[in-house]
C-alpha positions in Angstrom: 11.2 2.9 -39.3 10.8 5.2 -42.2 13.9 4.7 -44.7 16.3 7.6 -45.3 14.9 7.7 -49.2 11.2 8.0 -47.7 12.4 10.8 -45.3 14.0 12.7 -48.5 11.1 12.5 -50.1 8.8 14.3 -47.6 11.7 16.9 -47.7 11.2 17.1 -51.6 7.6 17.2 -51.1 8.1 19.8 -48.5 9.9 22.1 -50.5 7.6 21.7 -53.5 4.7 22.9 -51.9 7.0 25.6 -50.6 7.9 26.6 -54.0 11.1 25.8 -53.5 12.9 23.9 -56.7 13.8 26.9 -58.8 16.2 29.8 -57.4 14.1 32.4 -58.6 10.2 33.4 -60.1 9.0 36.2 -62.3 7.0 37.5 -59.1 9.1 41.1 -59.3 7.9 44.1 -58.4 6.8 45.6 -61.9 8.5 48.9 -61.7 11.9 46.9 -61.1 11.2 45.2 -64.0 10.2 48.2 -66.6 13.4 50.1 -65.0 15.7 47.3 -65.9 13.4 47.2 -69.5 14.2 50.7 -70.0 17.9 51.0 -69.0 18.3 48.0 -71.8 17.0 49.7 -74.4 18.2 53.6 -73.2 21.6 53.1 -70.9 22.5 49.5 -71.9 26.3 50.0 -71.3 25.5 52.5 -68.3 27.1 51.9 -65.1 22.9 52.2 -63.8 21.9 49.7 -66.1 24.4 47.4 -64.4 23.8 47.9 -60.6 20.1 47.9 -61.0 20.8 44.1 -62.9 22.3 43.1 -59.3 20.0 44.5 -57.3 17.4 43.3 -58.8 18.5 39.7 -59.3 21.9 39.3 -57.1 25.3 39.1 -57.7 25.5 35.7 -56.7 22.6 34.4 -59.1 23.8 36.5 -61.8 27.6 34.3 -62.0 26.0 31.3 -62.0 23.5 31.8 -64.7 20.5 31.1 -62.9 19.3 35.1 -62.8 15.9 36.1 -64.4 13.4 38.9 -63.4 9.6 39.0 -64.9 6.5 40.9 -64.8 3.6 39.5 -66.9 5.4 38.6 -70.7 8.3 41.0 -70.3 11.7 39.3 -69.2 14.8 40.0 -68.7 18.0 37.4 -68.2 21.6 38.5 -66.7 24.7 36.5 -66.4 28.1 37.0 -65.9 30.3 34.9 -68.4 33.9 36.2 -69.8 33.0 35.2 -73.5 29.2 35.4 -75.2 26.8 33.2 -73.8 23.6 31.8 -76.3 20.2 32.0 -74.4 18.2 28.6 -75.1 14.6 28.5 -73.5 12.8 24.8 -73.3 15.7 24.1 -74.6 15.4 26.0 -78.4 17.8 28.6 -79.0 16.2 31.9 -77.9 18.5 34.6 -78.1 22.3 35.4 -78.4 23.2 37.7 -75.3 23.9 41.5 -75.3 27.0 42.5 -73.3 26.2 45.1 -70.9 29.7 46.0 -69.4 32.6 43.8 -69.1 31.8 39.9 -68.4 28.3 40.8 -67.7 25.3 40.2 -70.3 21.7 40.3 -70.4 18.5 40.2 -72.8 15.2 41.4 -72.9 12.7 39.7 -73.8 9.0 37.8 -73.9 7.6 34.9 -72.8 3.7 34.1 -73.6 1.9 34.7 -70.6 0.2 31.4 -68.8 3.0 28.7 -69.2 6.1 27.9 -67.3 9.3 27.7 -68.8 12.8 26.4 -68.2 16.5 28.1 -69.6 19.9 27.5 -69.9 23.3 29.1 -71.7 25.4 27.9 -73.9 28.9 29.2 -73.8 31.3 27.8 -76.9 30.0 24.5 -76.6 29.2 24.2 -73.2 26.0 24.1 -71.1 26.0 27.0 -68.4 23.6 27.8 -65.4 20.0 27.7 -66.2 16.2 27.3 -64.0 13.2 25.4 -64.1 9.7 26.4 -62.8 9.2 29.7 -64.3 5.9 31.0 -64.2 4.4 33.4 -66.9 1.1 35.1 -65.7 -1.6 36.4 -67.6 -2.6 39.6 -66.7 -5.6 37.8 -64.1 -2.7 37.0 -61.5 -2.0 40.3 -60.7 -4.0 42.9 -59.0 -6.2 44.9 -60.9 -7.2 48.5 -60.7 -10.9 48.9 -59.8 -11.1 45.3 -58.7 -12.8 44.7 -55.1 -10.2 42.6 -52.7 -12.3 39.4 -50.9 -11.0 38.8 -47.7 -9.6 36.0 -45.8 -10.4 35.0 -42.7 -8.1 34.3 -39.0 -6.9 30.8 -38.7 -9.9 28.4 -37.4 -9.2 25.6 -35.5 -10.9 22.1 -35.5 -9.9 19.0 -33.4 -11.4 15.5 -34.6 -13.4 13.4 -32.9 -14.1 10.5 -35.0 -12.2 9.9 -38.0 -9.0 11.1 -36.7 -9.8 11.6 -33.2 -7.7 14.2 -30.9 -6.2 15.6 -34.6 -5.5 19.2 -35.1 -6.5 20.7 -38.0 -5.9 24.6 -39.0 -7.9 25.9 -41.9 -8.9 29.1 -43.9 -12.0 30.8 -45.3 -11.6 32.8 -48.5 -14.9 34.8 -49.2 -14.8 37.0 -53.0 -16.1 40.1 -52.7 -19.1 39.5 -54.2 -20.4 36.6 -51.1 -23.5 37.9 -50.4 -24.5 35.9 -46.8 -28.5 35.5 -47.9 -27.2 33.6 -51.2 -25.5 30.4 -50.7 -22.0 30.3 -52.0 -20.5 27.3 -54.4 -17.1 25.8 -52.9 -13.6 24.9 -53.7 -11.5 22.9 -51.0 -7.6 23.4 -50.7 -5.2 20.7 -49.7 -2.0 21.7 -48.1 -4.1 25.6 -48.0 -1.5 27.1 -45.3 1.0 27.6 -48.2 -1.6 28.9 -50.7 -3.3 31.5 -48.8 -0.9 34.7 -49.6 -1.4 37.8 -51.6 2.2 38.0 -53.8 4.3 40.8 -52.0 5.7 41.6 -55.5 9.4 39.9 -54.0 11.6 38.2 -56.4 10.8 35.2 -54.0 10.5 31.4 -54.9 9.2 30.9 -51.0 6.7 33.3 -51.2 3.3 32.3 -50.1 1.7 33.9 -53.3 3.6 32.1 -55.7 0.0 30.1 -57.3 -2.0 33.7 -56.3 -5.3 32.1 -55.6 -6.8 35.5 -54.2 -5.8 37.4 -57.1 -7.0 35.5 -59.5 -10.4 34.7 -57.9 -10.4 38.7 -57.0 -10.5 39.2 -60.7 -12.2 36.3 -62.3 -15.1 36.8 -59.8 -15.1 40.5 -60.7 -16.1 39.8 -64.3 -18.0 37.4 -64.0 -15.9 34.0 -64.9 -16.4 32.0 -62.1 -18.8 31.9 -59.8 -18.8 33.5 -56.3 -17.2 30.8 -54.4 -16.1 30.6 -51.1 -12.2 29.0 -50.8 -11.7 26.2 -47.9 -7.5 26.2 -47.0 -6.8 23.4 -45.2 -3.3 22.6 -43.7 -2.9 18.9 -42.9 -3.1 17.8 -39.1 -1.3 17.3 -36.4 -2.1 14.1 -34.2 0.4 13.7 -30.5 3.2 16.3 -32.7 3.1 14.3 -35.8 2.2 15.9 -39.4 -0.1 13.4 -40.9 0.2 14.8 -44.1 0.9 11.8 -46.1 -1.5 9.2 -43.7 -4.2 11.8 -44.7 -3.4 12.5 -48.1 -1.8 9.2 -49.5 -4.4 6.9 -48.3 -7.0 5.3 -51.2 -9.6 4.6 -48.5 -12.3 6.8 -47.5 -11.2 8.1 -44.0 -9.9 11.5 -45.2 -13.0 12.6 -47.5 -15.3 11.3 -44.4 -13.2 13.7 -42.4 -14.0 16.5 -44.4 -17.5 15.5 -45.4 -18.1 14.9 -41.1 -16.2 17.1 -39.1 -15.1 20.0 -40.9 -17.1 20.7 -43.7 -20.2 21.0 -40.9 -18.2 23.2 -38.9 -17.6 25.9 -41.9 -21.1 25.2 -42.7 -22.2 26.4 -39.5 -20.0 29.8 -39.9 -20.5 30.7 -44.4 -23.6 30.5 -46.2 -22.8 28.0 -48.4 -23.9 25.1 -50.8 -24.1 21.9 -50.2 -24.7 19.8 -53.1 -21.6 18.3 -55.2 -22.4 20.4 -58.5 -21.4 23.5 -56.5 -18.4 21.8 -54.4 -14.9 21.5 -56.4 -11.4 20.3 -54.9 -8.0 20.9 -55.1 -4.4 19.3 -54.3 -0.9 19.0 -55.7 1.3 16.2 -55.2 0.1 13.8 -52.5 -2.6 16.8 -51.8 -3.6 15.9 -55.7 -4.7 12.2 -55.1 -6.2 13.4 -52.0 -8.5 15.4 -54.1 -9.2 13.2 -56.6 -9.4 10.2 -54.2 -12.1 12.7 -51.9 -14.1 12.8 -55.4 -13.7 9.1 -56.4 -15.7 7.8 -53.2 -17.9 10.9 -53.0 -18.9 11.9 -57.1 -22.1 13.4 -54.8 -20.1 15.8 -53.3 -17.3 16.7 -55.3 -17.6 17.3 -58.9 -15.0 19.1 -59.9 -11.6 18.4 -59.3 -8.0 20.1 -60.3 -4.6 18.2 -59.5 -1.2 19.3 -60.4 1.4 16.8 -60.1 -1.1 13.8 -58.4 1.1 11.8 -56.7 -0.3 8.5 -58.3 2.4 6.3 -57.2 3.0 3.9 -54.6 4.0 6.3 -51.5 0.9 5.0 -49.5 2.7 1.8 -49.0 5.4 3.4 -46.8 2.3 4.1 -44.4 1.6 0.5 -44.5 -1.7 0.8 -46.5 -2.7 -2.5 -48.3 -3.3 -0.3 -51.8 -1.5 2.6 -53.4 -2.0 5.4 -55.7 -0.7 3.4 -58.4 -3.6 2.3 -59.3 -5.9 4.3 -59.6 -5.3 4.9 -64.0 -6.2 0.8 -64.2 -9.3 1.8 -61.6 -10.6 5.0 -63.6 -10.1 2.5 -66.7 -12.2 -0.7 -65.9 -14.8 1.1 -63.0 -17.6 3.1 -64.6 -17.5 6.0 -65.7 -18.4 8.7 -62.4 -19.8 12.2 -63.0 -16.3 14.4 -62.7 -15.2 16.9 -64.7 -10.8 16.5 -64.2 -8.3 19.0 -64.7 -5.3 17.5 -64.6 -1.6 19.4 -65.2 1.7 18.2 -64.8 5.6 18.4 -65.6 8.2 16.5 -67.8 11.0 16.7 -64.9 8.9 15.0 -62.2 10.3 12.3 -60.0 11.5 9.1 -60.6 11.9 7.0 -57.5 10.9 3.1 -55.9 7.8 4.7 -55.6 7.1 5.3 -59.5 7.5 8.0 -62.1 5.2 10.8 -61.4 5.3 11.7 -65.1 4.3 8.9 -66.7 1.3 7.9 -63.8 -0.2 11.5 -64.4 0.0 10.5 -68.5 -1.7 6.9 -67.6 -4.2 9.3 -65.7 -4.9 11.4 -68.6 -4.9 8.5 -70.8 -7.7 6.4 -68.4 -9.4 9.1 -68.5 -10.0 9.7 -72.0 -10.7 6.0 -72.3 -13.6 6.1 -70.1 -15.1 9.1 -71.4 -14.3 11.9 -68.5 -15.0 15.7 -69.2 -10.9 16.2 -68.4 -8.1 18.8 -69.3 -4.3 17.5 -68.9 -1.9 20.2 -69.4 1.9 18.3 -69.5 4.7 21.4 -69.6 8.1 22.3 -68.6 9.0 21.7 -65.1 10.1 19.6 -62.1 7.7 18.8 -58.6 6.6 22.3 -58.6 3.5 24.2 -58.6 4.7 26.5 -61.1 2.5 25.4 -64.2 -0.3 25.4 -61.9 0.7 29.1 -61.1 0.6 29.8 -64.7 -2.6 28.0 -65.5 -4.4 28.8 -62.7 -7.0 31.5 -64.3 -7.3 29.0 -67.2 -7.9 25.8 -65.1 -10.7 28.0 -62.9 -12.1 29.1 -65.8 -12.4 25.5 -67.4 -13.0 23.9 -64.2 -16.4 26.1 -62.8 -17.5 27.2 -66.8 -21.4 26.7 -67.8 -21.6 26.4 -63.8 -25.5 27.3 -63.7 -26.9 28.5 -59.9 -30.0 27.5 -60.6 -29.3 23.7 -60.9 -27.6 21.0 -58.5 -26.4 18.6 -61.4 -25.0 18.4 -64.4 -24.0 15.2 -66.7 -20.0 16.2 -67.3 -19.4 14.6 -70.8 -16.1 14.8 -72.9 -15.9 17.1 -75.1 -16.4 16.1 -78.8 -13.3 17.6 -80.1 -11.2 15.5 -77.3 -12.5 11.8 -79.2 -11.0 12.9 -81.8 -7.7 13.3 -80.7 -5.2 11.1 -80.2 -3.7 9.4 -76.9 -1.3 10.9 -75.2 2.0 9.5 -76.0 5.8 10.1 -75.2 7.2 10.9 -78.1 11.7 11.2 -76.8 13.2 10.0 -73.5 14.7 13.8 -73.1 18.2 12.8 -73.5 
């Protein structure tokens, strides 16, 4: 029987994936934001200035401090506090707050665009309100005038019959603009794709679907020319006689879920999308126990997956709940003593990850980073502010795309990824407080 702990966990997960974690994101609608912008600076003690504060970000929000609205760099905080509350962001004083009218206050402000961030108040000397997980986006995330929309397809259906037989899986094409069928398109596989595959309804909305904006940024990146044209697998995890197998699929170090996708499913959206087949072209994709499903897909199949992106891996023991003989823990001691396999690694992360009987989820993804710049992988780790959340891969997104598919060259099938010079010269990653 699964422990209460273990059940709370999947619930965590759950919610991560979700978006869930933070009580608010910068996803505003952009004319809500530059109207509050310009009531700040025009009508700051203005009885409009105030009700469009609470519409815009809640009354409830607003009293206890956790109240923020965003649209690219441009910010604006709001809280209600009967004496002058100091705005700290990633925990550095940022600015002292402007009163608006009576107990309430606010500040405008900027944040640099692709980064998440955290705040809090300070109010006399105590520590008031405050948020995690909040996504700046470059201009990339957002639609773009002039830019050609790809579409997505229905839900597709595919029912093992061999590596998880009688298992229900839903999945998702994305096709760019730009897919042409007589040219074979590269690749990119999703995990947990059924909460990735929304456009952002401009909502100030933790829950939305659009939070990471995968088709905006590909709209745009593919539009100039950045990436390649590639063709987006979503895949939701199956269902197998009513039970998610999520974690069985995802957690597992064997190779039964990569053969699922390299047998069953990957034929069948062959069959439908012109698309390539060797690894050079193929990339993949997962956060949290999704993450080391992606890099576990590319650690028995190099061939076939190349390129791989993970935001929070979940390179901990959870596997052993399933009753699996190994666990993600080891993978940083594997990736250390194995030889080196042709991947190219993008790796992000944050400081206020779990801690658990399971592991710490920060410092496995910094063993991870650290193997891998032992054995010589081409890899990116990008460590910021934030709990289990996808909101610095939100923020990084067009940078991690970029990094991930650059120098990608049709015309071949392989490429030797080697580190980057500059990278051997740095130093190991270390941690350098215990954040207390």
């Amino acid at each position: 029987m699964e422990t209460l702990h273990g059940a709370l966990l999947k619930l965590a997960l759950a919610l991560f994936l979700l978006g869930a974690g933070s009580p608010v994101s910068n996803a505003t609608e952009r004319p809500v934001v530059e109207r509050l912008v310009e009531l700040a600076h025009t009508q700051p003690a203005s009885a409009a200035f105030r009700d469009a504060l609470i519409d815009a970000m809640g009354a409830d929000r607003i009293r206890d401090g956790t109240a923020i609205a965003g649209y690219g760099p441009d910010f604006v905080w709001a809280v209600e506090s009967a004496n002058a509350p100091v705005l700290y962001v990633d925990d550095e004083k940022y600015a002292d707050m402007q009163r608006a009218s009576g107990d309430l206050w606010y500040h405008v402000g900027t944040l640099a665009p692709g980064d998440a961030y955290k705040f809090h108040y300070v109010v006399g000397n105590a520590r008031m309100g405050g948020a995690l997980n909040i996504p700046a986006y470059t201009p990339d995330s957002y639609e773009q005038t002039g830019v050609p929309q790809g579409e997505l397809s229905a839900k597709m259906v595919h029912v093992s019959t061999s590596v998880y037989p009688g298992m229900e899986t839903n999945y998702w094409v994305y096709l760019p603009a730009q897919y042409d069928p007589s040219t074979p398109a590269a690749l990119m596989v999703w995990q947990d794709g059924h909460l990735l595959i929304g456009r952002n309804d401009e909502r100030i909305c933790i829950l939305c679907p659009g939070l990471v904006r995968i088709l905006e940024v590909t709209d745009n990146l593919t539009h100039r020319g950045e990436i390649p044209v590639i063709a987006h697998l979503f895949v939701q995890p199956g269902t197998l006689d009513g039970e998610v197998m999520r974690s069985v699929q995802y957690d597992s170090l064997t190779d039964r879920y990569p053969r699922f996708l390299l047998e069953e499913l990957l034929p069948e959206v062959y069959a439908k999308y012109n698309i390539r087949r060797d690894g050079y072209s193929h990339a993949i994709q997962g956060q949290s126990s999704g993450g080391i499903a992606a890099f576990n897909a590319a650690w028995h199949f190099p061939d076939q997956f190349s390129r791989v992106a993970v935001q929070h891996g979940t390179f901990t023991a959870v596997a052993f709940r399933n009753g699996e003989p190994e666990a993600g823990h080891v993978y940083p001691t594997l990736v250390r003593r194995a030889e080196r396999k042709n991947l190219r690694v993008w790796l992000s992360h944050g400081t206020e990850d779990y801690e658990n009987e399971w592991g710490s989820w920060p410092t496995q993804n910094l063993q991870m980073a650290n193997s891998l710049k032992f054995r010589g992988y081409d890899f990116r780790y990008t460590l910021g502010n934030g709990s289990h959340h996808a909101a610095i891969w939100a923020a990084k997104l067009p940078e991690a795309l970029r990094w991930l598919w650059r120098d990608y060259d049709p015309a071949r099938t392989h490429q030797d990824f080697e580190q980057d010079p500059a990278e051997k010269d740095k130093p190991y990653f270390r941690i350098r407080s215990l954040n207390r």
